[in-house]
N, C-alpha and C positions, 0 to 999 in steps of 0.2 A: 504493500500500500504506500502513498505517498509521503501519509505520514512518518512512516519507517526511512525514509531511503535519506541517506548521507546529504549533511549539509555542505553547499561551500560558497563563499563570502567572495565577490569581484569587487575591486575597489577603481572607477574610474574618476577620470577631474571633468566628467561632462556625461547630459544623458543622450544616450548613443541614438534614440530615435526621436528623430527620424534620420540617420547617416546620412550625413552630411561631407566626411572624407573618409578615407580607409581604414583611421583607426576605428572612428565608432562604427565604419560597417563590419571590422574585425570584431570587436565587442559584442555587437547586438548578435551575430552568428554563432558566437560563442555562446551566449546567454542562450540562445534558441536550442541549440544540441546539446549544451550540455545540465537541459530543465528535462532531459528525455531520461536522466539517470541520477540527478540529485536534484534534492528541494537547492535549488538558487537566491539568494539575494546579493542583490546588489545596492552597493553603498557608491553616491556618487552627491553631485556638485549640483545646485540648480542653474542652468543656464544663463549667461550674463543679463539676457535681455529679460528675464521670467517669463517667456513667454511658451510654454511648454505642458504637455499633455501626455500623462504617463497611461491613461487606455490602454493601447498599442504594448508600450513595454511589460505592462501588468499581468497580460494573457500570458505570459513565460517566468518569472519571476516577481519576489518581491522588491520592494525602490524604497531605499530608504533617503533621505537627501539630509547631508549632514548641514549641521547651520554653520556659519560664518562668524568668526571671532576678530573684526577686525582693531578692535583696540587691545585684546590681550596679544595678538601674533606683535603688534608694532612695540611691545616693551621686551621683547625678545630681540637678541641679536638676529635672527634670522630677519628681520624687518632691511636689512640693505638687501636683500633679493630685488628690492622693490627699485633701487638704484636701476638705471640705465648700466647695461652694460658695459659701455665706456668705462662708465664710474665707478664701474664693481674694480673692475681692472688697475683701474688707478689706484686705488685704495687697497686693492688684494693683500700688498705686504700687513697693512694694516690688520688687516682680521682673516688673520694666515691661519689662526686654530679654527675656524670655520670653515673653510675651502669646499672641503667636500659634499659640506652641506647644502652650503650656496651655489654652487656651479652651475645648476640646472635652475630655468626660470619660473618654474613651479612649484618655490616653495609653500608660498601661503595656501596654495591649494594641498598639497602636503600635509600640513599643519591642520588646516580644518577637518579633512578626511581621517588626522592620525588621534585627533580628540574623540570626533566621533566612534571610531572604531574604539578607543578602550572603554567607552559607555554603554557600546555595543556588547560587547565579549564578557563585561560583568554579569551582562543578561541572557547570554546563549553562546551555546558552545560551536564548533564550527568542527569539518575534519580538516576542509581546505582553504585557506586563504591567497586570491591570486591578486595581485595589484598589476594592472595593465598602464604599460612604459615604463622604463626604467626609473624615469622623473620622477613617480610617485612611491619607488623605494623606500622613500624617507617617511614614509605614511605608515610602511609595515613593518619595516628592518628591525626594530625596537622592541617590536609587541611581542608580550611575553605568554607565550599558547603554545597549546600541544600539538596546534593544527601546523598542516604543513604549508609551508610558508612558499607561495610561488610568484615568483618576476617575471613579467609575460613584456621581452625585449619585442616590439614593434621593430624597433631600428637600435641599431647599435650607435650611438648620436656618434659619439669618438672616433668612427670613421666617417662621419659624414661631413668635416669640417674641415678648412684649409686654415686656419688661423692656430700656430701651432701652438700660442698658448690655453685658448680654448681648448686645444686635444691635447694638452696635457692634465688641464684642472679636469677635463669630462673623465677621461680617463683612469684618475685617481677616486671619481666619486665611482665611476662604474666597478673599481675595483674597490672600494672598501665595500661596496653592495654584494660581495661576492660570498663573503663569510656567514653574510645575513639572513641566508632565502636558502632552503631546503632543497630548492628546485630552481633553474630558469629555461625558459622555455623560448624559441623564437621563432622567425619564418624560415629559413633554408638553412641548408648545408653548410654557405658560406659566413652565414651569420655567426653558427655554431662554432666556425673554427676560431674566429672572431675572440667571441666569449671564454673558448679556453685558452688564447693568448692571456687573458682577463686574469685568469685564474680560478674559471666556473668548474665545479667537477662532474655535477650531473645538472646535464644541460638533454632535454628534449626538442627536436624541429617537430613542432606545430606548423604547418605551411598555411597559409593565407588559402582560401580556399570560394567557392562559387557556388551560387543556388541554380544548380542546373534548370531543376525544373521550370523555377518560374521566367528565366532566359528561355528557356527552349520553345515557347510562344513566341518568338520574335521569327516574321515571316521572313525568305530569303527574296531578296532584291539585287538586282544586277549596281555593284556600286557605282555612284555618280558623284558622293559630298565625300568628307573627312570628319570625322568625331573626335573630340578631344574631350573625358571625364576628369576632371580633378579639384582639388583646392587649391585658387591659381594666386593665393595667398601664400601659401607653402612653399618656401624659397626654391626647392628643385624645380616644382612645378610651374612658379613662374617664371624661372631661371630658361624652362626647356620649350617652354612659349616662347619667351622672345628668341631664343636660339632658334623657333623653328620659322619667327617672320623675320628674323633680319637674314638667315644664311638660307633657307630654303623655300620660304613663301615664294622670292623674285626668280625660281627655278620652276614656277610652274604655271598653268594657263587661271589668269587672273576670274576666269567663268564658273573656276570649282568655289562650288559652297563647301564653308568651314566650318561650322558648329563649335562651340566650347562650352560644358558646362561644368557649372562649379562655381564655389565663391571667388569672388574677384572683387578688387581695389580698381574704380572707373579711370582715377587718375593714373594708375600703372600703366594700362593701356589705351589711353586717349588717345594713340594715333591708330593706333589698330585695329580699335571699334570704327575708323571712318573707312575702313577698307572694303573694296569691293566683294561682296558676299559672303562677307565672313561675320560671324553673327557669335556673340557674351551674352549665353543668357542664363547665367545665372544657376541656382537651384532650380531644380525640376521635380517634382517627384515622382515621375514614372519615366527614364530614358531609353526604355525600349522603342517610341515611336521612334527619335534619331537616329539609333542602330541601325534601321532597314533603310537600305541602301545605301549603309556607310563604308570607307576604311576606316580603321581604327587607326590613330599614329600616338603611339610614345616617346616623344624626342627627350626624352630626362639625360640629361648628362652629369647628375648626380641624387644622393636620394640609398634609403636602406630600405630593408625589409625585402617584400614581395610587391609588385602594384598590382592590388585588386583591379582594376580599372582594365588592366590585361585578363587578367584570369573572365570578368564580365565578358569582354567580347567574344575569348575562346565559346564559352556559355553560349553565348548568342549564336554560334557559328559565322561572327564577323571576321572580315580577314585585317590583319595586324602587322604595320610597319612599327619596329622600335629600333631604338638604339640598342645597345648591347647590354650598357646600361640601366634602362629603364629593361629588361627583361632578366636583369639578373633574378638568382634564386629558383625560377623557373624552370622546371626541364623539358625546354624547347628543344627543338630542333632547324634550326635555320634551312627555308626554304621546301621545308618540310610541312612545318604549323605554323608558320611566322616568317616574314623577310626582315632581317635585321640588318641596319646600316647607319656607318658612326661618321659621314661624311657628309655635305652637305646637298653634295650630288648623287651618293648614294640613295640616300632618305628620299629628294624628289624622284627618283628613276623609278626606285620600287614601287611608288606611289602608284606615277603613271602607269607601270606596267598591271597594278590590279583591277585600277580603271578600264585598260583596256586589252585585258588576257582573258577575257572568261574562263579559258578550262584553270587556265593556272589558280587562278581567284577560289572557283570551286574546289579545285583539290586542296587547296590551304585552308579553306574556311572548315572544311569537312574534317581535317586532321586535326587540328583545332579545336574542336566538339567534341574530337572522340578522347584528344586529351586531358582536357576538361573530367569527361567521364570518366575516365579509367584513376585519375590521379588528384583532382583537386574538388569532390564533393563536398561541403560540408559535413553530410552525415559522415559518410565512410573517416573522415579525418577526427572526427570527437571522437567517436566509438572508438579508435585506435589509441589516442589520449587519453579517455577515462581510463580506459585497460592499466596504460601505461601507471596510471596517478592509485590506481588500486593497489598494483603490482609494491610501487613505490611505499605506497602506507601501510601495506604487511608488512614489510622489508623492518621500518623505523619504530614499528610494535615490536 
């Protein structure tokens, strides 16, 4: 019965419905499979704006929303988080027994989630406790419980930065987090090796994964536009935008329609929203209509994890230009389920060519689908995690 079945506790800094980028679509999937094998709740943030509606999330778990402490967080040294970064920097020597603390920009959310939770754990017990990203380590790393403590790595942030004193402070926080958490968990292979440079020892790949089924409604269409999904907020993401209009946009016929959806800053791209056919709109809540008759293009030239945004189109049976880059983690095969190219002549060729190859286009979108299926379901990937997180808590009884 329901009531019987093992508790375990998600700790996010936001509520993941309605997905809005790949971490809350990594969350809310999470939360869906893995309510199929234990009573769920989730402890999370209210969203900046309050404008928000837990219906939807409820049908799967409980939502607990921790409150906000903003005058007790600011009489604690953790209150320079609040600093610009510049200013962290500058003052680093200053409040050098801090470093690890502060490193990451989401302390105060940290902090409110880490109150919450010991008021929580007086009043029920847990087996599992996961905090999703690394950032909100500092939320769980401390709490003193029998449950098994897990770090769900979205992105390894200390590789995803060029500023080498930033990857050195990330680095030192990712590794004092290393001692702290029973478990970390992340999306591929490469991540994982990653993490035992770290010094993780039992480290699981949970891979980023797709809802086949409700993609598999998406009709097939001979492509004519280009699809771009993401949060064009998201430095990679809007890093791989303007890489894809200032080197590859003027390599192709100005009459293809571009789609992009996703959160975006209007002033980012004011010259680009006046371009011809190419259309920022925004959130949507259902992008299946834009899939039919799309390519899919991933130009990220940087960026961790998996991008769900690939794995969607696989789903869909859309055919998929990315950089190598933006398809890390993935066990693609170029040319096979995906054209991949890290130039800027390459990127527009493959383009053109699925525009205008039909059989090729078919046989990549069709390979594509079927890897999808065979490898990145949702269900099939929880089911192999719970196993794994069962296997794990006989093991530390």
């Amino acid at each position: 019965m329901k009531e019987n079945r093992k508790q375990i506790l998600m700790v996010f800094n936001e509520i993941p419905y309605p997905p809005v980028h790949g971490g809350s679509l990594r969350v809310l999937n999470l939360l869906k499979e893995l309510s199929k094998y234990y009573e769920v709740t989730l402890l999370t943030l209210p969203n900046k704006r309050g404008n928000f509606d837990l219906k939807e999330l409820e049908k799967v778990c409980k939502v607990i929303l921790a409150p906000c402490f903003v005058e007790e967080f600011f009489k604690k040294p953790r209150f320079i988080s609040y600093f610009t970064r510049a200013a962290y920097f500058k003052f680093e020597r200053l409040f050098s027994p801090f470093k690890s603390k502060l490193v990451m920009n989401h302390n105060y959310q940290a902090f409110c989630l880490n109150k919450a939770l010991k008021k929580i754990l007086n009043e029920k017990k847990f087996y599992y406790i996961q905090a999703e990203h690394s950032y909100l380590g500092n939320a769980v790393d401390e709490i003193k419980s029998k449950a098994v403590k897990i770090l769900d790595f979205h992105n390894v942030h200390s590789y995803m930065k060029n500023n080498p004193r930033e990857i050195s402070l990330i680095r030192k926080y990712e590794r004092v987090l290393a001692s702290k958490f029973d478990l970390a968990i992340c999306c591929s292979e490469i991540d994982k090796k990653r993490l035992e440079s770290l010094g993780y020892k039992k480290i699981l790949v949970v891979p980023n994964g797709a809802d086949t089924e409700y993609f598999r409604k998406v009709p097939y269409s001979k492509p004519s536009s280009l699809l771009f999904v993401g949060d064009m907020t998201y430095w990679p993401n809007k890093e791989g935008i303007n890489y894809f209009f200032n080197e590859v946009y003027p390599l192709l016929s100005p009459d293809i329609r571009i789609n992009l959806i996703g959160k975006y800053k209007r002033e980012d791209f004011n010259e680009k929203r006046k371009l011809k056919n190419v259309r920022f709109l925004g959130f949507v809540e259902d992008i299946r209509p834009y899939l039919i008759g799309s390519v899919f293009i991933c130009p990220l030239l940087n960026g961790g994890g998996t991008r769900l945004k690939i794995l969607t189109a696989f789903s869909s049976g859309v055919p998929v230009v990315s950089t190598s880059k933006g398809a890390e983690g993935i066990e693609y095969k170029d040319n096979v389920n995906i054209l991949i190219a890290d130039d800027p002549e390459s990127f527009a060729k493959r383009i053109i060519e699925l525009l205008n190859e039909p059989k090729k286009t078919d046989r990549i979108r069709k390979n594509s689908r079927r890897l999808a299926e065979s490898k990145y379901k949702w269900g099939k990937i929880v089911k192999k995690y719970c196993q794994e997180l069962e296997q794990m808590k006989n093991e530390k009884e």
